[in-house]
N, C-alpha and C positions, 0 to 999 in steps of 0.2 A: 568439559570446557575449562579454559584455565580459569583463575585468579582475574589475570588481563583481561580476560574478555567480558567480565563481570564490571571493572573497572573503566573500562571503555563508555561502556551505556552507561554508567553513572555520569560520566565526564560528558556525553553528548546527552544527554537525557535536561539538559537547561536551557538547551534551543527550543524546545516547545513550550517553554515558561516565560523565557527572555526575548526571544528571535522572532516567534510566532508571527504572522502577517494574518490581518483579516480576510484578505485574500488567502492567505493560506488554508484558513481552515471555509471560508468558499467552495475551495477548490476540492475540500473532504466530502465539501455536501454535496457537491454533482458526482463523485466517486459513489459515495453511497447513493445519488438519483440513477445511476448507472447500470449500478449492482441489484437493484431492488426487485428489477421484474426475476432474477432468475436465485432470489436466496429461497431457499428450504427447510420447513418444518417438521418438528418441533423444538428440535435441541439446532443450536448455532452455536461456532466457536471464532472468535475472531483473535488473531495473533497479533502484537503489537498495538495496543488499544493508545497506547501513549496518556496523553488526560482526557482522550475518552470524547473525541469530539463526534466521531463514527458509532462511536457506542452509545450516545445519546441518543442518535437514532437509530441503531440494531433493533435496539430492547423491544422496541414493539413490536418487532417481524417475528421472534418466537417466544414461544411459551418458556423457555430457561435458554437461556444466554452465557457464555462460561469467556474472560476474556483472561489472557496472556500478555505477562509484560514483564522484561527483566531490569527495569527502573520501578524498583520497590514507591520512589518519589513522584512517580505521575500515577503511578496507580492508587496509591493512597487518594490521589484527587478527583478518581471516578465517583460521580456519587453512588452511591447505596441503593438498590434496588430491588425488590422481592422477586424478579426475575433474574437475579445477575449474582452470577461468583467470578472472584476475581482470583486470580493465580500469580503468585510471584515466582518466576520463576524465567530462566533460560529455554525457550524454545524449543533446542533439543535435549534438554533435560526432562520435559513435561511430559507425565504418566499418566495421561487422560485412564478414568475408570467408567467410561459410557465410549460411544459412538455416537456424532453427531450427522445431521442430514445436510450441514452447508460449513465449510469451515473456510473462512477468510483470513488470506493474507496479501493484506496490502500495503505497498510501501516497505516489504522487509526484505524481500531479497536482493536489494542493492545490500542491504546493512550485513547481512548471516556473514563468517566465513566459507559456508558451503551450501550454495542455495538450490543446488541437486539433490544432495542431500538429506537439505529439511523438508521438501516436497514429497521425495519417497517414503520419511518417517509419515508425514503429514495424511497420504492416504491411508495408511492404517487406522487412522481415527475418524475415518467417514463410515457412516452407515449403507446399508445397501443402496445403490441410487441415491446415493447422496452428489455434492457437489463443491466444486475447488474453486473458489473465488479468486483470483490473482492480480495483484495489478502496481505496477512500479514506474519511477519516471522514462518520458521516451528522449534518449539523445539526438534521435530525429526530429526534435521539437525545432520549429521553427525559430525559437530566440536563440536555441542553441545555436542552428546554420549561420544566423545573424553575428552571434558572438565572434564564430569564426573567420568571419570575412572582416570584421572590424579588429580581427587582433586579438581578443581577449582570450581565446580558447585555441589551443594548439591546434584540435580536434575536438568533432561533434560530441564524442566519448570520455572528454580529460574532464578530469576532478575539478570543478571550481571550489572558491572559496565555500559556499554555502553548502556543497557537498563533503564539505572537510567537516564543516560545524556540526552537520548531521549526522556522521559517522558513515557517511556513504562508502563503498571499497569498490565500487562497479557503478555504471552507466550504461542502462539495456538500449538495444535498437530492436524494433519490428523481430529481425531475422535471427539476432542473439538471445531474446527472447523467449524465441519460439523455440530454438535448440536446446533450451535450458528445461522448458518444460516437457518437450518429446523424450529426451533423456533422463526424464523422473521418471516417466513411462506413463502418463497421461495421454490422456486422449481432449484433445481441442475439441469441444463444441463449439465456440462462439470467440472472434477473437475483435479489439476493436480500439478505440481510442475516446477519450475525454478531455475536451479543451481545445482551441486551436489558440497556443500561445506566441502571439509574436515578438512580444516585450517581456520583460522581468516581471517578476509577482510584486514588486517594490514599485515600478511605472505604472502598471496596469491601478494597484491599489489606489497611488495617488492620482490617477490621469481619467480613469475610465469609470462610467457609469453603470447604474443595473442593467438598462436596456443593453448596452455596450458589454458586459458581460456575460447575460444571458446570449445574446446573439452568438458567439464565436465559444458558448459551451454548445449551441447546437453545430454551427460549421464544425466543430472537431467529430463530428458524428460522417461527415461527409470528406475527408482527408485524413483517416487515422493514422494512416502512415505518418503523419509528422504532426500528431496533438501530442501535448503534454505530458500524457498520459496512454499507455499501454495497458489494456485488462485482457485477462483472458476467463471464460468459463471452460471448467474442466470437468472431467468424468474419469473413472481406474477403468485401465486395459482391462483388469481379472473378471 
């Protein structure tokens, strides 16, 4: 990987220091309430830990926890844990020396340049029956369809601003999604959505309540097609 792409994650790696929304990292926590029936023990690997807001709650699902992050700067801000190692490094650079039983990645393959790619590295580092956490935003979200009948978005798909900030290079739908991970050569067990977002994370934050949030983290369970949020659990063809 070059130079640039080393330089990139540094340069968006201050949206999760500066940008952050409390909504935002909300919305981590029902990612991880989501995740939770189906991660596996005893070794976990999570890709992209950022400051570590999902890893606060990983660490107790297994016995050694190993997270990955190529912004030396938020990982430095993971706290310290007798369960937990942390790795500096670029994602496909990283030379795991174990096998893990659940290895997550959430939120990274909008950012990778090649997010086929790091998925096929990626099973190599699962233990037998192990398992592929996956989950990124969905441009079927409802604020998104919103956006673009108001103008603001070309298409359900185009880069917005906050996607620029994030180092986003992609915007999945249900269907693009799903071809990305068929063509790693996984096998789909469980595919689904989290959040039913109608508004921005910036409205919802100032406008909406716990009840009001709680509720429409359960509606996105019942319209996945257009939640916020696309995950998949996966499994290796081999």
């Amino acid at each position: 990987m070059s130079a640039n792409e080393k330089q990139r994650i540094d340069e968006t790696a201050s949206f999760y220091t500066d940008g952050q929304l409390d909504f935002d990292r909300a919305l981590i926590g029902y990612r991880y309430k989501t995740l939770k029936p189906h991660l596996l023990g005893p070794a976990g690997l999570e890709l992209g830990s950022a400051e570590g807001v999902m890893t606060r709650m990983l660490v107790d699902d297994f016995e050694q926890l190993t997270i990955v992050d190529g912004a030396k700067s938020l990982l430095d801000m993971v706290p310290a844990h007798p369960k937990l190692t942390k790795i500096h490094s670029l994602f496909e650079e990283f030379k795991p020396a174990q096998k893990f039983n659940t290895v997550i990645i959430e939120h990274v393959l909008e950012h990778v340049e090649d997010p086929v790619a790091l998925m096929k590295i990626a099973q190599g580092w699962l233990a037998p029956g192990g398992v592929l956490c996956l989950g990124v935003p969905n441009g079927l979200s409802f604020h998104r369809l919103a956006a673009v009948k108001m103008g603001l978005l070309p298409e359900p798909c185009a880069l917005n601003s906050r996607d620029h900030a994030l180092g986003h290079r992609r915007v999945y739908t249900p269907a693009t999604f799903r071809k990305d991970v068929e063509a790693a050569g996984l096998k789909i067990e469980k595919i689904g959505g989290v959040f039913f977002k109608p508004l921005s994370n910036g409205q919802i934050e100032k406008d909406w309540n716990p009840q009001m949030i709680e509720g429409f983290y359960q509606l996105g369970h019942d319209f996945p097609e257009n939640a916020a949020e696309i995950y998949v659990i996966c499994t290796t063809n081999a």
